[in-house]
SEFIZA-3560 file (N, C-alpha, C; in Angstrom, 3 decimals):
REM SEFIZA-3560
<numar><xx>224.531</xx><yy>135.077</yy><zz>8.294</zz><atom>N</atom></numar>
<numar><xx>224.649</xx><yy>135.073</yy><zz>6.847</zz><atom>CA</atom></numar>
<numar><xx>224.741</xx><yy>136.508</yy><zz>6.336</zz><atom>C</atom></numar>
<numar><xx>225.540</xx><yy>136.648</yy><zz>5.331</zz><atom>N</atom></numar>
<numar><xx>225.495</xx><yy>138.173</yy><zz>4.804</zz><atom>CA</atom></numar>
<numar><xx>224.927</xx><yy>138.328</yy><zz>3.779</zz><atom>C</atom></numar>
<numar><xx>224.619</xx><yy>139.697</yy><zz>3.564</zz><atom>N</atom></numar>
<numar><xx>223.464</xx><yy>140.036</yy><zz>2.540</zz><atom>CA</atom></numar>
<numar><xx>223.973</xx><yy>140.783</yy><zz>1.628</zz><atom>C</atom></numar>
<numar><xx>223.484</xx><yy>140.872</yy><zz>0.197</zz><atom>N</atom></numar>
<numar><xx>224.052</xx><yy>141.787</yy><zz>-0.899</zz><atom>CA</atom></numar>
<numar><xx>225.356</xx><yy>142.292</yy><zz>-1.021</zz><atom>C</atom></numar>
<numar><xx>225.506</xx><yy>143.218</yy><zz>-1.123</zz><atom>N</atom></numar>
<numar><xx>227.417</xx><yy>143.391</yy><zz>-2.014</zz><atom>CA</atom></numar>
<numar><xx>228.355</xx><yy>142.992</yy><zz>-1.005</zz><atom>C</atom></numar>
<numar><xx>228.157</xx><yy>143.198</yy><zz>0.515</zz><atom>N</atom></numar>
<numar><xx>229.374</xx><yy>142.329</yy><zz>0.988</zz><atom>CA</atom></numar>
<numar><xx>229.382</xx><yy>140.670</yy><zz>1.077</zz><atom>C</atom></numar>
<numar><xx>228.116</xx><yy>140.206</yy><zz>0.843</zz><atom>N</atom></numar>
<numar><xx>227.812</xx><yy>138.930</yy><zz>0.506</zz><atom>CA</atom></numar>
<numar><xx>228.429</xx><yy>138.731</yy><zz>-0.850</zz><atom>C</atom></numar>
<numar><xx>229.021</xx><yy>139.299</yy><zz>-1.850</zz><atom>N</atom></numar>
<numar><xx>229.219</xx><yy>139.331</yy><zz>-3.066</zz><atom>CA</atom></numar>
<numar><xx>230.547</xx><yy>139.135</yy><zz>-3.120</zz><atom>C</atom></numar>
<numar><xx>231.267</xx><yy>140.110</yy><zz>-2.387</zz><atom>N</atom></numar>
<numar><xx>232.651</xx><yy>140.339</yy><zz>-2.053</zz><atom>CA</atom></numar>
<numar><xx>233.279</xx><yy>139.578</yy><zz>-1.438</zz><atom>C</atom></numar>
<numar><xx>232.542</xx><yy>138.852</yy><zz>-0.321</zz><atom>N</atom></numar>
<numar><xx>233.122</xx><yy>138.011</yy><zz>0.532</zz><atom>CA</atom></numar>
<numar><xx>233.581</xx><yy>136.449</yy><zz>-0.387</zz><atom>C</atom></numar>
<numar><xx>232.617</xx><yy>136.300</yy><zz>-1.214</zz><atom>N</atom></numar>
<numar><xx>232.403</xx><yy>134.890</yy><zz>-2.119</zz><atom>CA</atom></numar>
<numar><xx>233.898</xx><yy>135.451</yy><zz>-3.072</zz><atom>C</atom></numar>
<numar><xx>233.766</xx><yy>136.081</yy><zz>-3.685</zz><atom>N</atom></numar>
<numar><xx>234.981</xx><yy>136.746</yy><zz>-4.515</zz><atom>CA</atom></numar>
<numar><xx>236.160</xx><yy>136.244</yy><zz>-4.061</zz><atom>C</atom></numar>
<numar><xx>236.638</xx><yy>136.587</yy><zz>-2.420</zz><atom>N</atom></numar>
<numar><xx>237.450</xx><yy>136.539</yy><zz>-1.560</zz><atom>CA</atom></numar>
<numar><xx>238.139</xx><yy>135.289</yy><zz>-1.522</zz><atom>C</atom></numar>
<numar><xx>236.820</xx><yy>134.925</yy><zz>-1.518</zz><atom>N</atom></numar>
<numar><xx>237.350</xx><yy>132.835</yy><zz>-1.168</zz><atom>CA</atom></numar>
<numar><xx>238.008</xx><yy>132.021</yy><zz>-2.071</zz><atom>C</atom></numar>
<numar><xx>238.023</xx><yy>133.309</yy><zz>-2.957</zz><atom>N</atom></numar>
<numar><xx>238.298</xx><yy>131.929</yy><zz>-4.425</zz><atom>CA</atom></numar>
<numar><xx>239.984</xx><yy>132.221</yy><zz>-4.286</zz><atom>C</atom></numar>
<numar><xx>240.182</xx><yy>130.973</yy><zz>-4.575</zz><atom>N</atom></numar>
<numar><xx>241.639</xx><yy>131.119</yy><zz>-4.427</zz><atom>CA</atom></numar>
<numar><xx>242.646</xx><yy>131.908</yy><zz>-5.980</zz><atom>C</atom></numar>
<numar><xx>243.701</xx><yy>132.497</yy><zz>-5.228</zz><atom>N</atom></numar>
<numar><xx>244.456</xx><yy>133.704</yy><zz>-5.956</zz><atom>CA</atom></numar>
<numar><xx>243.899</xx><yy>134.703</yy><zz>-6.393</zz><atom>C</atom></numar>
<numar><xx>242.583</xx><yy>135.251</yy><zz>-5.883</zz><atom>N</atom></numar>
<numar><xx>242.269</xx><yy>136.869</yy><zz>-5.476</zz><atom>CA</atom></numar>
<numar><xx>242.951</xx><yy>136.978</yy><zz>-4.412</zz><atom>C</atom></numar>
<numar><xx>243.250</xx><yy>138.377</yy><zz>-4.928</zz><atom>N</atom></numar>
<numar><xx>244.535</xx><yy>138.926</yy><zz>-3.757</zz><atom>CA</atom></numar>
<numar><xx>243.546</xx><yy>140.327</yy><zz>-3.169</zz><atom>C</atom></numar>
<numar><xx>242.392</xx><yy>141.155</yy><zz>-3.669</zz><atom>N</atom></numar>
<numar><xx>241.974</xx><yy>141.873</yy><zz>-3.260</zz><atom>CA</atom></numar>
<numar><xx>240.988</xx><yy>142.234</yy><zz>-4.077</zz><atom>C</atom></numar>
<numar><xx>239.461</xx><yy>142.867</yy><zz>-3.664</zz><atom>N</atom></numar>
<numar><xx>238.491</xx><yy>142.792</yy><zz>-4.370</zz><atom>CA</atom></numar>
<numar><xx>237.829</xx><yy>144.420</yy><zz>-4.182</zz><atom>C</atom></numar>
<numar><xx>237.248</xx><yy>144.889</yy><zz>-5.191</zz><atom>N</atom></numar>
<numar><xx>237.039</xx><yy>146.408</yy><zz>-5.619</zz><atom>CA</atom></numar>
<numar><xx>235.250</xx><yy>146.291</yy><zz>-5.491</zz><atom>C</atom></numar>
<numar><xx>234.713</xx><yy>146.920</yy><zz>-4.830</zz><atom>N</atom></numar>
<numar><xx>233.596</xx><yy>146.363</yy><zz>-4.566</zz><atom>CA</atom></numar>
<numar><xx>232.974</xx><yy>147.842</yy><zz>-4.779</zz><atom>C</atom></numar>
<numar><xx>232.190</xx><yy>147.604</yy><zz>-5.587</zz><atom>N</atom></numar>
<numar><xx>231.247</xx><yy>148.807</yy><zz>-6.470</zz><atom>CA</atom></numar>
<numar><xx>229.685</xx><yy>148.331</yy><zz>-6.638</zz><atom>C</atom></numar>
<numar><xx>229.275</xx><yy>147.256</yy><zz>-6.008</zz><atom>N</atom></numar>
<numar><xx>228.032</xx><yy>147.175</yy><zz>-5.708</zz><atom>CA</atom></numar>
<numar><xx>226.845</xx><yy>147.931</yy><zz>-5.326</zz><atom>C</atom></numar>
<numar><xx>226.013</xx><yy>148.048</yy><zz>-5.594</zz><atom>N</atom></numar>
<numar><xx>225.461</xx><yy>148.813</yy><zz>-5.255</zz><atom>CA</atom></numar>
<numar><xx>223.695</xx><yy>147.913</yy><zz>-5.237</zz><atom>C</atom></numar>
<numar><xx>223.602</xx><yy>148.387</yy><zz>-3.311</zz><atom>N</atom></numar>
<numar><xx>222.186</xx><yy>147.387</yy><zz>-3.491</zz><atom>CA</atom></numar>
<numar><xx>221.137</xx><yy>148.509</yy><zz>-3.567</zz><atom>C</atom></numar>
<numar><xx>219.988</xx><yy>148.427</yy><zz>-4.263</zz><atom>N</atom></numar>
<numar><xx>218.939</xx><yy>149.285</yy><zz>-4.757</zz><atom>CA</atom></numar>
<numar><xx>217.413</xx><yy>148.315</yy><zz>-4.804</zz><atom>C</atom></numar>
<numar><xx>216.654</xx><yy>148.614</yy><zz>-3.605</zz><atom>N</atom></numar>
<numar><xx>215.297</xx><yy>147.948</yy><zz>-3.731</zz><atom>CA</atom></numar>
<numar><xx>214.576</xx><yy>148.464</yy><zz>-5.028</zz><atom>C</atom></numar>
<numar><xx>214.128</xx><yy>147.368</yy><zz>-6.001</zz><atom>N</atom></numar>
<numar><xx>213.306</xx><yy>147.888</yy><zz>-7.016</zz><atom>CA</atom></numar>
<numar><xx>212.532</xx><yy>148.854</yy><zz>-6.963</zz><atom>C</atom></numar>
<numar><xx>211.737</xx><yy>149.594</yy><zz>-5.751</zz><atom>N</atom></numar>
<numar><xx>211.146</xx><yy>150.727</yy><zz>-5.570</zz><atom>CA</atom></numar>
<numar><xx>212.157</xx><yy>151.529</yy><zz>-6.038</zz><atom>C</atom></numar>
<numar><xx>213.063</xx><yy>151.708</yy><zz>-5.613</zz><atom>N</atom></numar>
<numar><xx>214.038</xx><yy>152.982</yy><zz>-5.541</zz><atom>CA</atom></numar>
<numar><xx>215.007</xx><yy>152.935</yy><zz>-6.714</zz><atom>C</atom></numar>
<numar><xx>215.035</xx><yy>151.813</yy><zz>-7.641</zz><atom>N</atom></numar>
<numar><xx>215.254</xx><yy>152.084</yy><zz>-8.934</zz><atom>CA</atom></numar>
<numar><xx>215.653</xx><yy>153.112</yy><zz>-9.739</zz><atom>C</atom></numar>
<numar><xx>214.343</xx><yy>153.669</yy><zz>-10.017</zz><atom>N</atom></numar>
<numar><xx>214.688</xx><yy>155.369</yy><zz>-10.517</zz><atom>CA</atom></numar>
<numar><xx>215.447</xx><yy>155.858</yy><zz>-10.185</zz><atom>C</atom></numar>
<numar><xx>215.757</xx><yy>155.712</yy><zz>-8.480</zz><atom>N</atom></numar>
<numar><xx>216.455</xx><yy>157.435</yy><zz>-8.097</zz><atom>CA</atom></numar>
<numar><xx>217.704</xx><yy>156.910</yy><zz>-8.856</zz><atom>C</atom></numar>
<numar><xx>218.305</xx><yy>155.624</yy><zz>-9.119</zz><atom>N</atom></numar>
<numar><xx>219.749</xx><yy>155.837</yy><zz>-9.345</zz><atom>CA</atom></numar>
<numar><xx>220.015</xx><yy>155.185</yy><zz>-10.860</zz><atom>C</atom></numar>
<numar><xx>219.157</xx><yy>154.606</yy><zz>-11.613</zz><atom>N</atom></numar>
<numar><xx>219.228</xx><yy>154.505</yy><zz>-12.876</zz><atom>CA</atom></numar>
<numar><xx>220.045</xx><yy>155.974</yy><zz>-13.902</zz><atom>C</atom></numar>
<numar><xx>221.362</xx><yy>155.186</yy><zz>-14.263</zz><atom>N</atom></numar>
<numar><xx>221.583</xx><yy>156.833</yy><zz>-15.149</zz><atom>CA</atom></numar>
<numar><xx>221.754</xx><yy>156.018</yy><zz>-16.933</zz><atom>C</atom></numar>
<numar><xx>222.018</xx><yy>157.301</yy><zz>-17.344</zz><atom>N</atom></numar>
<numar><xx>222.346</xx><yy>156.714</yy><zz>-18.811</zz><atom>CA</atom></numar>
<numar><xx>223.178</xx><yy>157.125</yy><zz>-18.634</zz><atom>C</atom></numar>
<numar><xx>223.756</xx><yy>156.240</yy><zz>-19.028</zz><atom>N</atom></numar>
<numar><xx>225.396</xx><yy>155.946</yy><zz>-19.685</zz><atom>CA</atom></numar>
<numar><xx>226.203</xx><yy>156.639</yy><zz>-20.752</zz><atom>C</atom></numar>
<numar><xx>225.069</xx><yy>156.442</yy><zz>-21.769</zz><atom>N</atom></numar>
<numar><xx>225.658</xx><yy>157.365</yy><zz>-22.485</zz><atom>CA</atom></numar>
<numar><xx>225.875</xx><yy>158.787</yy><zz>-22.804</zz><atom>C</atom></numar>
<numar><xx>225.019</xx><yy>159.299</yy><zz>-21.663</zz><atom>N</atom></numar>
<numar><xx>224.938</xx><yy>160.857</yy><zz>-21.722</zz><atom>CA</atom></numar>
<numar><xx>225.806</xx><yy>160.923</yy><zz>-20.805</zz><atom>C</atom></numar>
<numar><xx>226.284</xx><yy>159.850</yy><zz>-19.411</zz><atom>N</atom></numar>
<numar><xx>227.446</xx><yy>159.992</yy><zz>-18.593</zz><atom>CA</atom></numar>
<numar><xx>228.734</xx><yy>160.213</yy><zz>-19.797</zz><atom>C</atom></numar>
<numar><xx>228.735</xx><yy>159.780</yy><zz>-20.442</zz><atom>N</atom></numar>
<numar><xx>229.887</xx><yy>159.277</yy><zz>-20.840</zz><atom>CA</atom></numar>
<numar><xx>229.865</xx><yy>160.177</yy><zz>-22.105</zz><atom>C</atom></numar>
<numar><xx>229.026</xx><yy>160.834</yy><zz>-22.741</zz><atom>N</atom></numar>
<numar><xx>229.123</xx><yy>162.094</yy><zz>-23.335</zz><atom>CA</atom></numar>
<numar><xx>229.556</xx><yy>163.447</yy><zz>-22.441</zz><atom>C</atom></numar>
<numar><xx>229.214</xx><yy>163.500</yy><zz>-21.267</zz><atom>N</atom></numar>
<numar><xx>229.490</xx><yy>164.673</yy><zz>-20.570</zz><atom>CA</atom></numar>
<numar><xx>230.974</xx><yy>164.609</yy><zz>-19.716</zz><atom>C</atom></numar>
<numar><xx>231.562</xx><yy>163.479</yy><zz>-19.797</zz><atom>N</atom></numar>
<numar><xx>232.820</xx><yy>163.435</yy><zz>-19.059</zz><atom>CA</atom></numar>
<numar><xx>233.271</xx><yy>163.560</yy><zz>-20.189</zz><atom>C</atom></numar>
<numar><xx>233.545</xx><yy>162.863</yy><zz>-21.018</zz><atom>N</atom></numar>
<numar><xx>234.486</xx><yy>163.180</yy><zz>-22.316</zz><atom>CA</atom></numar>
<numar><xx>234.558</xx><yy>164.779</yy><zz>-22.709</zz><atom>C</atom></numar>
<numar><xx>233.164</xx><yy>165.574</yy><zz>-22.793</zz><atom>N</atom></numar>
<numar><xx>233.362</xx><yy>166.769</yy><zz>-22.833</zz><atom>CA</atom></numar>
<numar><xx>234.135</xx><yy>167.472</yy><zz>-21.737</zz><atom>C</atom></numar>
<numar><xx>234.332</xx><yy>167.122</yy><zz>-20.512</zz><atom>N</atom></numar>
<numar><xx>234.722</xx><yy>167.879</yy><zz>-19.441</zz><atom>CA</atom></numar>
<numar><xx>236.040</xx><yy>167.897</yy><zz>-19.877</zz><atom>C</atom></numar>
<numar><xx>236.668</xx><yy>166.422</yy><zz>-20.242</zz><atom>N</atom></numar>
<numar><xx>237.839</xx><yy>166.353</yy><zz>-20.083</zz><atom>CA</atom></numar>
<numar><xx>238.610</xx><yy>166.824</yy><zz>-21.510</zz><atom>C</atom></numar>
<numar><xx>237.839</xx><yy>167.011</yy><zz>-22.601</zz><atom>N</atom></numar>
<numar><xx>238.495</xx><yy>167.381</yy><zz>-24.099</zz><atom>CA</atom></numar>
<numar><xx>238.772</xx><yy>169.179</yy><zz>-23.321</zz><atom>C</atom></numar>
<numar><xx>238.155</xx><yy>169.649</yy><zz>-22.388</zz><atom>N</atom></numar>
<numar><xx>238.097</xx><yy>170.843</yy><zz>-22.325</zz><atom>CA</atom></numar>
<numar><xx>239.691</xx><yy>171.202</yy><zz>-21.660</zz><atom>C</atom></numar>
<numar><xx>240.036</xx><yy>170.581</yy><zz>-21.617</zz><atom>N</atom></numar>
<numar><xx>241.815</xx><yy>170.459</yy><zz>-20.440</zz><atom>CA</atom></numar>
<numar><xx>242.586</xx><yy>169.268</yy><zz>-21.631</zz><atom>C</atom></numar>
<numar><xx>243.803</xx><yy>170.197</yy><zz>-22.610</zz><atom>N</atom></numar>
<numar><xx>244.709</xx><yy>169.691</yy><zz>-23.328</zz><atom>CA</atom></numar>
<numar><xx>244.904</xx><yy>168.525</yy><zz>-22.576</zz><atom>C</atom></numar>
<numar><xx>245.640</xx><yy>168.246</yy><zz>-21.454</zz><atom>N</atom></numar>
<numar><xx>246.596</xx><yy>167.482</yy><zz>-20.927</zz><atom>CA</atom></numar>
<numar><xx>245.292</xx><yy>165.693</yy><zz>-20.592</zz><atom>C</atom></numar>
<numar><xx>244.335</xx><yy>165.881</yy><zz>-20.977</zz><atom>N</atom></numar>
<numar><xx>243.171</xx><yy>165.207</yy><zz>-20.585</zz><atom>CA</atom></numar>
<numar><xx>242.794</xx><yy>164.518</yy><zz>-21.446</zz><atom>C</atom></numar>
<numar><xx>242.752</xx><yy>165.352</yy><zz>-23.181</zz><atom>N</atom></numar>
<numar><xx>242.105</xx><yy>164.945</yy><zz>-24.035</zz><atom>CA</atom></numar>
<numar><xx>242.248</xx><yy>163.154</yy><zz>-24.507</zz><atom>C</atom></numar>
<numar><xx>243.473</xx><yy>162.714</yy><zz>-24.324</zz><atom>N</atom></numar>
<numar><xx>243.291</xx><yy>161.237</yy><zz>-24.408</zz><atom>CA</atom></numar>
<numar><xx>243.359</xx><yy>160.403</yy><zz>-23.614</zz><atom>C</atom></numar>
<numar><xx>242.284</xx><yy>160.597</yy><zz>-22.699</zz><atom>N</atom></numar>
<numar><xx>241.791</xx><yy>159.730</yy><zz>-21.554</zz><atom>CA</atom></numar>
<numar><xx>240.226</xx><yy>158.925</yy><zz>-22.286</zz><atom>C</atom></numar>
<numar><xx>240.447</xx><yy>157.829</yy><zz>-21.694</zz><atom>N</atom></numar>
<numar><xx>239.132</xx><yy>156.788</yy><zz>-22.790</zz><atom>CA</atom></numar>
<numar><xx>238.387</xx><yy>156.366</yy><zz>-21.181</zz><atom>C</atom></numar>
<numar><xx>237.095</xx><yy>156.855</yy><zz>-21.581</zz><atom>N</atom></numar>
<numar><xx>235.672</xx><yy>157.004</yy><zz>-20.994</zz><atom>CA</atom></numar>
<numar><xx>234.995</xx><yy>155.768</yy><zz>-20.896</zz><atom>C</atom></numar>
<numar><xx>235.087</xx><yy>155.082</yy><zz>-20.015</zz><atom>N</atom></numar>
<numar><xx>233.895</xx><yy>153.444</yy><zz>-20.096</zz><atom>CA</atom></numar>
<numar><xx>232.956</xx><yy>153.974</yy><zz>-18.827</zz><atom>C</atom></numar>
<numar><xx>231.467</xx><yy>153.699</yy><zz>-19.389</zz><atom>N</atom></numar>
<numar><xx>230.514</xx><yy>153.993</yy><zz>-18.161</zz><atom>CA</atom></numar>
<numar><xx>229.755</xx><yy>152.800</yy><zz>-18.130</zz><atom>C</atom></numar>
<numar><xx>229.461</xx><yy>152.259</yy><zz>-17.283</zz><atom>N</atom></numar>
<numar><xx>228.512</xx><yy>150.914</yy><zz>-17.085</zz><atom>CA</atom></numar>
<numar><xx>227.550</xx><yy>151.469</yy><zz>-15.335</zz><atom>C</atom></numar>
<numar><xx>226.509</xx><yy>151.602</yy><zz>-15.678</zz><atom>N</atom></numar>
<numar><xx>225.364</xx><yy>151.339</yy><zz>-14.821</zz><atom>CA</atom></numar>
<numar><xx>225.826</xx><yy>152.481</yy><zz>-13.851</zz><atom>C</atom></numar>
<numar><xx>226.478</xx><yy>153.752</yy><zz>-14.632</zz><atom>N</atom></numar>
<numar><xx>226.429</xx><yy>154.835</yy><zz>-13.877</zz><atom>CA</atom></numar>
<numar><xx>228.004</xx><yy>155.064</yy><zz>-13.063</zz><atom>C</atom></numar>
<numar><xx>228.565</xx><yy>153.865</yy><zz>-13.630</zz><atom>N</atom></numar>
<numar><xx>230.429</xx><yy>153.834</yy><zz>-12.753</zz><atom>CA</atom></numar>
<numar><xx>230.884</xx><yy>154.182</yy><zz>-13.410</zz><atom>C</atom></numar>
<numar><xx>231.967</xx><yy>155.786</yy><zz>-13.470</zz><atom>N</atom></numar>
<numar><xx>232.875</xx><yy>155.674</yy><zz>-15.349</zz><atom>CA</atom></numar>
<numar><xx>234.164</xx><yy>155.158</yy><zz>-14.168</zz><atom>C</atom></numar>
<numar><xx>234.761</xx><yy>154.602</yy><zz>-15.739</zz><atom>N</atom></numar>
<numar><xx>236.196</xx><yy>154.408</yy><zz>-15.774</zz><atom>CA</atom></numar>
<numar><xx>236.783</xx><yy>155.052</yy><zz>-16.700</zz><atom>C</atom></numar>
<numar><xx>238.507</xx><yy>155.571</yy><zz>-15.889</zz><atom>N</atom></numar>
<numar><xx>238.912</xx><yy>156.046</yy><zz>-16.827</zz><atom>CA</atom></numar>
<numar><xx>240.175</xx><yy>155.436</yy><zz>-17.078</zz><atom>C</atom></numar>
<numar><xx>240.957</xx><yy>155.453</yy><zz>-18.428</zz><atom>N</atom></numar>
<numar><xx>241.530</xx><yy>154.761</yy><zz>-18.790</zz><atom>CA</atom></numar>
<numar><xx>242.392</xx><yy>155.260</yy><zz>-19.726</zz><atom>C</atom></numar>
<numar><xx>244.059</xx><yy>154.995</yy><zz>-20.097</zz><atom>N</atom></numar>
<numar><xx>245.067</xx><yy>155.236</yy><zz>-20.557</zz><atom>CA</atom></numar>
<numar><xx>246.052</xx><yy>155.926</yy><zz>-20.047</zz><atom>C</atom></numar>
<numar><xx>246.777</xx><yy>156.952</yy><zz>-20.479</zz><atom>N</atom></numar>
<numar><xx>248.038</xx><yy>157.884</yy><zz>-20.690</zz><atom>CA</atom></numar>
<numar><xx>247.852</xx><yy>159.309</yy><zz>-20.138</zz><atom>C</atom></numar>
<numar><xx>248.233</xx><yy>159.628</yy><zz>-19.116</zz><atom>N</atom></numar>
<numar><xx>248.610</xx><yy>161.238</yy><zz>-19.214</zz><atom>CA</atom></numar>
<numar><xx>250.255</xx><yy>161.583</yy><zz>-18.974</zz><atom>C</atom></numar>
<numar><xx>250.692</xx><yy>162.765</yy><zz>-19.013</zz><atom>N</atom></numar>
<numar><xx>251.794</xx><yy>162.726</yy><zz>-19.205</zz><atom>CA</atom></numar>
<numar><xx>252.480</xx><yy>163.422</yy><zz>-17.419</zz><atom>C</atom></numar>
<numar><xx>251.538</xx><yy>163.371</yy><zz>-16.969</zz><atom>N</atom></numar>
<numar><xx>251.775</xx><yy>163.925</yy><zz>-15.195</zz><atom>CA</atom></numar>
<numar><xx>251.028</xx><yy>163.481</yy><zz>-14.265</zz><atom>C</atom></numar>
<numar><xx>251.442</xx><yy>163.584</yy><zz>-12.532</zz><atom>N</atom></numar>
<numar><xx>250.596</xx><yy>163.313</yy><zz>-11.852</zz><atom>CA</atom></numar>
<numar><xx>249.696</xx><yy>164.149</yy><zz>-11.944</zz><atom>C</atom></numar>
<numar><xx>249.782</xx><yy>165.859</yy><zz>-12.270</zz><atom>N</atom></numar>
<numar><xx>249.022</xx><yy>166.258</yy><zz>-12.039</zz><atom>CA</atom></numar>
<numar><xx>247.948</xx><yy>166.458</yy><zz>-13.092</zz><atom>C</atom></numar>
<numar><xx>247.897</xx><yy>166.060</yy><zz>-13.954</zz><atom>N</atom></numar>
<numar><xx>247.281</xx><yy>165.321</yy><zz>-15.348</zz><atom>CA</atom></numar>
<numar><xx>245.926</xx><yy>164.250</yy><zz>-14.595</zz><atom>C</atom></numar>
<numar><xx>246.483</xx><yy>163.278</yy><zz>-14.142</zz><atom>N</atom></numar>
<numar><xx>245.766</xx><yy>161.979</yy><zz>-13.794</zz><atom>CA</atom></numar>
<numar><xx>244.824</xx><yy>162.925</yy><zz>-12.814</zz><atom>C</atom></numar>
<numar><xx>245.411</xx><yy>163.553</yy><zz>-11.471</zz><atom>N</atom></numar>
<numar><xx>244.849</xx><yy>163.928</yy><zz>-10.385</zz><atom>CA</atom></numar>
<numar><xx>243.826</xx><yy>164.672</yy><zz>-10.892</zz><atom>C</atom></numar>
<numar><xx>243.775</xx><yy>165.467</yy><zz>-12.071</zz><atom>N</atom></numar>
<numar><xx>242.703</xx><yy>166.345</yy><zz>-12.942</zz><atom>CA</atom></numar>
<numar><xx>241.477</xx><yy>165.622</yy><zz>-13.224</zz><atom>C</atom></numar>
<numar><xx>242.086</xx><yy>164.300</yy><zz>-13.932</zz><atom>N</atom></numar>
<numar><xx>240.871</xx><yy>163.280</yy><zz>-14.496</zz><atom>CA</atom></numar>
<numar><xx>240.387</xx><yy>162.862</yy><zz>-13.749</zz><atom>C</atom></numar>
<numar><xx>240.862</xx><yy>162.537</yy><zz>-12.449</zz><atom>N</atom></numar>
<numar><xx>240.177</xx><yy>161.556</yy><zz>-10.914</zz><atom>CA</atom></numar>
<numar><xx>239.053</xx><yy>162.003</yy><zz>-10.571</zz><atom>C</atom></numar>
//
C-alpha cells in the first residue's frame, strides 16, 4: 500500500482522462510543522517586489498557497519568463 503524496498521485492517475499529474505534496509530521509553515502573504509580497524590480517582469500575477507561488500571465520573451522562473 502507498503512503502520502504518492498515494495521492497515484489515485489522481486512475481517474479516467488525467493525462498527467503535478505533484506538489508535501508530507510534514505535525511535530515538524513549524519548520515549513510560511506566510503567504509576505511570500507573495516579496516576489512581487523582486519582480516589479525588472521592467520586463512587472506584469507577472503572484498566487502563493501554503508556501507554492505561482506565476502567471504575459512576458514578452523567453528570456523574460526564464527571469521569473
Amino acid at each position: 500500500m502507498e503512503h502520502g503524496a504518492e498515494a495521492v498521485e497515484a489515485v489522481a492517475k486512475r481517474v479516467s482522462g488525467v493525462t498527467a499529474v503535478k505533484n506538489e505534496l508535501q508530507v510534514v509530521a505535525p511535530s515538524r510543522r513549524s519548520e515549513v509553515t510560511a506566510n503567504d502573504k509576505d511570500i507573495t509580497k516579496n516576489v512581487q517586489n523582486r519582480l516589479k524590480q525588472d521592467s520586463a517582469l512587472k506584469g507577472v500575477g503572484v498566487d502563493v498557497n501554503n508556501g507554492v507561488v505561482s506565476l502567471s500571465g504575459e512576458v514578452k520573451s523567453i528570456d523574460a519568463s526564464a527571469k521569473a522562473s
